[in-house]
C-alpha positions in Angstrom: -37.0 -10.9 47.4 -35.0 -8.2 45.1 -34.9 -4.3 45.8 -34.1 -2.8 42.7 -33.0 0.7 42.0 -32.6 3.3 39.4 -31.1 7.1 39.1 -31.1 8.9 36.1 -27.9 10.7 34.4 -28.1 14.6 33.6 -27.1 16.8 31.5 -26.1 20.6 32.4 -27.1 23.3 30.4 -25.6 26.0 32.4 -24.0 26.7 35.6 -21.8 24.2 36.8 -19.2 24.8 38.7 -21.1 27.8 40.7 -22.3 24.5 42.7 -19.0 24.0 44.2 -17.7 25.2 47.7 -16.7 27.6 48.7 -18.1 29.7 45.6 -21.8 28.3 46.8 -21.3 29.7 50.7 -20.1 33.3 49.2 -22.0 34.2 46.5 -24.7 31.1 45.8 -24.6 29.3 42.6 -27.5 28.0 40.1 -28.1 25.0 37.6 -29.8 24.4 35.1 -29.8 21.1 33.9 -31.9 18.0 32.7 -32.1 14.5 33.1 -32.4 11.8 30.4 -33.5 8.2 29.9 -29.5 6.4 30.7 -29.6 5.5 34.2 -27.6 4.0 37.2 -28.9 0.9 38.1 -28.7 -1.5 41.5 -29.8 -4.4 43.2 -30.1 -5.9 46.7 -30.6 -9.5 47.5 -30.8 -9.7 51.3 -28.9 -12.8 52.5 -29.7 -15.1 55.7 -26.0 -14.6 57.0 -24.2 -11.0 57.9 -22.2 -11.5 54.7 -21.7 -8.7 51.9 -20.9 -9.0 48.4 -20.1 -6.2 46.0 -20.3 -6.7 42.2 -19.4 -3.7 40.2 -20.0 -4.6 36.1 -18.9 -0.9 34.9 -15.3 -2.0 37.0 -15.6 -5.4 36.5 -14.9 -6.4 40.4 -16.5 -8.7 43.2 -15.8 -8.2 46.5 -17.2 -10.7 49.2 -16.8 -10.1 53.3 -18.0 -12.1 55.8 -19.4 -9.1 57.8 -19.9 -5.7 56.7 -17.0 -4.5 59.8 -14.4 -5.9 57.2 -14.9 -3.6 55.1 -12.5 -0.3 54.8 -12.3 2.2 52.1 -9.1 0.9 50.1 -9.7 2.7 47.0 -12.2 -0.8 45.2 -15.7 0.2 45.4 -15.1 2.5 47.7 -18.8 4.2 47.2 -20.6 1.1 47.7 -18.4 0.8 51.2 -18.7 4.5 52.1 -23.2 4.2 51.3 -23.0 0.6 53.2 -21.2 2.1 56.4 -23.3 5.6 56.5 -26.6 3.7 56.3 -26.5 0.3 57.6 -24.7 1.4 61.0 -24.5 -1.9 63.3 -27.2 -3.8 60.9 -26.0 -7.4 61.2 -27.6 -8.7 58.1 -26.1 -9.6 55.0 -27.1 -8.5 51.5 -25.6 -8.7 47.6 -25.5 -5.9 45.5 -24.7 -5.5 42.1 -24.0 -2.4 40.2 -23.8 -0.9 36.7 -24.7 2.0 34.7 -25.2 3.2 31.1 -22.3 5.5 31.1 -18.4 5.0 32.5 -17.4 7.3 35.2 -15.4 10.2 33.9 -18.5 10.8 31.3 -19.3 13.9 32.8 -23.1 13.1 33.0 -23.2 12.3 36.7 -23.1 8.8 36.3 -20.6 8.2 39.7 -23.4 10.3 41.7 -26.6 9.0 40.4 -25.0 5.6 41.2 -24.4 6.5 44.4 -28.5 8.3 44.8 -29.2 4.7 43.3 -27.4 3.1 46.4 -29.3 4.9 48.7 -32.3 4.6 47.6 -31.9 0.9 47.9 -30.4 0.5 51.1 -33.3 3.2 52.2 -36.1 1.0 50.6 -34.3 -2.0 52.5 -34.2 -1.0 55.8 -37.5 1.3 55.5 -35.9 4.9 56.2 -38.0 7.7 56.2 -35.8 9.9 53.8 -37.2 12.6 51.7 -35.9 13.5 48.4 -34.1 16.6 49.6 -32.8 14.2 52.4 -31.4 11.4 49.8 -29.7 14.2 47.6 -27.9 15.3 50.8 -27.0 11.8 51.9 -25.5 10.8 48.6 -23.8 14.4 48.6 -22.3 13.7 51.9 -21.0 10.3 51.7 -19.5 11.6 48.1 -17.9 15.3 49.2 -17.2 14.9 53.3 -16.9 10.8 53.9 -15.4 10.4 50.8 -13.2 13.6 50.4 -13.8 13.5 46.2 -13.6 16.7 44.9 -17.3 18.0 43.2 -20.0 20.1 43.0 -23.7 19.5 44.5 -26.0 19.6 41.2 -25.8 15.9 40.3 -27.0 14.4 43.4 -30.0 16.7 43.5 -30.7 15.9 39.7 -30.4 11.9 39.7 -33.0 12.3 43.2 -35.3 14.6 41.8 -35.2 14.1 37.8 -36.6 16.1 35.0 -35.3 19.7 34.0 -34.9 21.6 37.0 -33.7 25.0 38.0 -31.7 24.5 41.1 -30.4 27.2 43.6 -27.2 26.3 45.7 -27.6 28.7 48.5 -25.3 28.9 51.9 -27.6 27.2 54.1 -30.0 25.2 51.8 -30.6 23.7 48.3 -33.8 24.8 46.5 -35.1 22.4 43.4 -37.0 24.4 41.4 -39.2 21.6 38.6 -39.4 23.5 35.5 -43.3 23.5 34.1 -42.4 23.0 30.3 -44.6 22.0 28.1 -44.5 19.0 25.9 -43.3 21.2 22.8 -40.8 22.8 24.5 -39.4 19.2 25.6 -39.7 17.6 22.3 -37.7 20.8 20.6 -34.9 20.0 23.1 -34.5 16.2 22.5 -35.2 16.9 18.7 -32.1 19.5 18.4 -29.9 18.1 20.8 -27.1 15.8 20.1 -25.3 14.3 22.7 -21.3 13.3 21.2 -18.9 10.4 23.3 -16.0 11.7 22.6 -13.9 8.5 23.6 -12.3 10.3 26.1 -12.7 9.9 30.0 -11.4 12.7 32.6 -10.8 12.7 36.3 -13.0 15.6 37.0 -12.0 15.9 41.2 -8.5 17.0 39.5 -10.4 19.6 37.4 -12.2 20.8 40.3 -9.6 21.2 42.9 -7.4 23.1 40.1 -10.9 25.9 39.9 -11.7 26.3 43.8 -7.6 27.1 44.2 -7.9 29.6 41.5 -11.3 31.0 42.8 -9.4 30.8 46.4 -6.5 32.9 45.4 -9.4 35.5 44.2 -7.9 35.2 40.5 -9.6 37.5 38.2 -10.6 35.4 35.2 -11.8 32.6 37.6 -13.9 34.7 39.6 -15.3 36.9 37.0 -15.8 33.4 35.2 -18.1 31.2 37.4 -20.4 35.2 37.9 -20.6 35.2 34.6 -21.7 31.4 33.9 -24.2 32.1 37.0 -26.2 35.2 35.0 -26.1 33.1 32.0 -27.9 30.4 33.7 -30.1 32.3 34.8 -30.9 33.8 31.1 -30.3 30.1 29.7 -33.9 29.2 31.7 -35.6 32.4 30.7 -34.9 31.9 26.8 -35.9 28.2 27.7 -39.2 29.2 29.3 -40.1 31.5 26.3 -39.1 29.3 23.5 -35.7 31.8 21.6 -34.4 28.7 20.9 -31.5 30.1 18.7 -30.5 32.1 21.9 -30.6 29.0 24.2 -27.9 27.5 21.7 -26.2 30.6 21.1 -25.8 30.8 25.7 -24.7 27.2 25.6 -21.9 28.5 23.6 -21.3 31.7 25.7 -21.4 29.6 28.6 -18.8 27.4 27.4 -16.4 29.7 26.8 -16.6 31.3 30.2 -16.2 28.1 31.4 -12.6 27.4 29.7 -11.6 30.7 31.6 -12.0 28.9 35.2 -9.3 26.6 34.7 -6.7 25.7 31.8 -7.7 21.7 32.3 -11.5 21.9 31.7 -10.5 21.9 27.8 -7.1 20.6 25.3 -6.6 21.6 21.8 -8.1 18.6 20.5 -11.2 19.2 22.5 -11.3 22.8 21.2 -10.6 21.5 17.8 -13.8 18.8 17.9 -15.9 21.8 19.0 -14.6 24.2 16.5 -15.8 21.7 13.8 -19.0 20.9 15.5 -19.8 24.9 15.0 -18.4 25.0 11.5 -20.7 22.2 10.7 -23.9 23.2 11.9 -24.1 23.5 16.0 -25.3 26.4 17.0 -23.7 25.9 20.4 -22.3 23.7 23.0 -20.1 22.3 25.8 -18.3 19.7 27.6 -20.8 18.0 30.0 -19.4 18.1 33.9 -16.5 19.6 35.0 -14.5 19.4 31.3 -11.2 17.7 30.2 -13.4 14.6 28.1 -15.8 12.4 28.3 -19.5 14.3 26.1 -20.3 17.0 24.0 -23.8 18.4 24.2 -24.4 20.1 21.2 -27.6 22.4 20.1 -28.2 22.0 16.3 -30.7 23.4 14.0 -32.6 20.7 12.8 -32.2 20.1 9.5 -28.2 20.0 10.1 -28.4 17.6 13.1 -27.6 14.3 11.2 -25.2 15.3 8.6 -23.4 16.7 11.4 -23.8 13.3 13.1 -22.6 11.5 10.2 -19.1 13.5 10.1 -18.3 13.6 14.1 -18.5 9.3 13.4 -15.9 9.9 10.7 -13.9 11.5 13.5 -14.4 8.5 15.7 -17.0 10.0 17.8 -20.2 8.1 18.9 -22.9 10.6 18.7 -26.6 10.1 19.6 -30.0 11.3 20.2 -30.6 12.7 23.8 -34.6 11.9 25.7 -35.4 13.9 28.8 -36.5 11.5 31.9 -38.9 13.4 34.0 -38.6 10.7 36.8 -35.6 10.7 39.5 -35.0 8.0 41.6 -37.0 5.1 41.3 -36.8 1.8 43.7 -39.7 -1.2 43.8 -39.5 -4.9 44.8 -39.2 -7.7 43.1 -40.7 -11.1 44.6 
């Protein structure tokens, strides 16, 4: 028998960073954001011994111990280890699991989170635990933020579980998923205009995030007035959704962006700021760096009839840009005989 898994990756519209502590316990924080069809994807093969074995394509590493005790977190695979500790407990048997996803970490579409939702919803199908969505967000959230110390926000754990576009509210004591009702129209205008760009650049977004909470610690003005700002405009950003101003949904994206370069002087570089400033000259009507900034994709909103041509000169720049679909599913696991 095979347990298989898969978590979608998202995309944020508006919002991120107001998902980070401590910002979230003192003033709550909102996201808006979608999920679309690349995906984390896993597999468990129970075994007959108490054996484990770890294979990681996106890293390219196998690791094999004779009993799940051997393992410790040593920096290889570490979220595999820190999932397979949290939720296996004293489980003596074995299991192989392999790993891989349609984006590298440091993409900025949540791809290191929905791996790990896609870990837990296998070793949850596996051992039959009773785990609600809300419950497997918060798992994957904790074994990411407090057993693994990395440095991050709470919107992609909650995306990859729940999937579709979603309106989510990070509050002190709770999270709140709010499933936008959008009609088909209003999805097909946003996978018709949107263009998501590989910029052939990866980030180490923990860095990133550390360098905003200190600023936001030490009450510095920009920072704080920053992340308030990028809240209210996520707010407008699902109102102008809801009602179809589409050339004001682009035009936030933009707005939100450059609020977002206020937070922290590593969430964008000169080249970065260069690729976007040709990206507007050349028909986006606005944009951002997806997750917490410094690489990895630009989401851009484009009138239609400039999307390609604009396509075909960010390849001339040695860019990889592509068509985005919305996934309305989350987390999906089934079993394979």
């Amino acid at each position: 028998m095979l347990i298989r898994a898969k978590a979608p990756l998202r995309i944020s519209f508006g919002g991120g960073g107001t998902d980070v502590p401590p910002f979230t316990e003192l003033e709550g924080g909102c996201v808006l954001s979608a999920t679309i069809d690349r995906y984390a994807w896993g597999t468990l093969r129970p075994r007959h011994d108490g054996g484990v074995c770890i294979e990681s394509r996106d890293f390219g590493t196998s690791l094999s111990y004779s009993s799940r005790r051997d393992m410790v977190l040593d920096g290889e695979l570490d979220l595999a280890k820190a999932a397979i500790r949290r939720l296996t407990g004293d489980y003596d048997q074995g299991f192989d699991l392999y790993l891989h996803s349609d984006a590298p970490p440091g993409s900025g579409l949540g791809s290191s989170s929905a791996m790990m939702v896609a870990m837990v919803g296998l070793l949850k199908e596996w051992k039959g635990l009773p785990l609600t969505d809300y419950e497997v967000a918060e798992t994957a959230h904790q074994i990411e933020r407090h057993d693994l110390a990395i440095a991050g926000g709470m919107q992609d754990q909650y995306a990859a579980t729940f999937g579709g576009v979603n309106f989510i509210e990070f509050r002190a004591d709770r999270v709140v998923v709010n499933s936008l009702r959008l009609g088909r129209d209003i999805l097909n205008e946003l996978e018709y205009n949107l263009l998501l760009v590989d910029t052939g650049r990866v980030r180490l977004s923990s860095n990133i995030i550390e360098d905003q909470v200190a600023r936001y610690e030490r009450r510095e003005h920009d920072s704080v007035d920053a992340l308030r700002q990028i809240k209210s405009i996520a707010i407008e950003m699902k109102d102008k959704l809801l009602h179809r101003k589409w050339d004001d949904f682009g035009r936030l994206l933009d707005e939100e962006w450059q609020q977002k370069k206020r937070m922290s002087d590593r969430i964008s570089s000169p080249e970065l700021d260069d690729l976007y400033r040709f990206a507007r000259e050349n028909g986006a009507i606005g944009g951002k760096i997806t997750g917490a900034g410094g690489g990895g994709f630009l989401l851009l909103y484009c009138g239609f009839e400039r999307k390609h041509t604009l396509a075909d000169l960010l390849r001339q720049r040695g860019c990889d840009p592509s068509e985005v679909a919305l996934e309305r599913d989350g987390l999906q696991t089934w079993r394979v005989a």
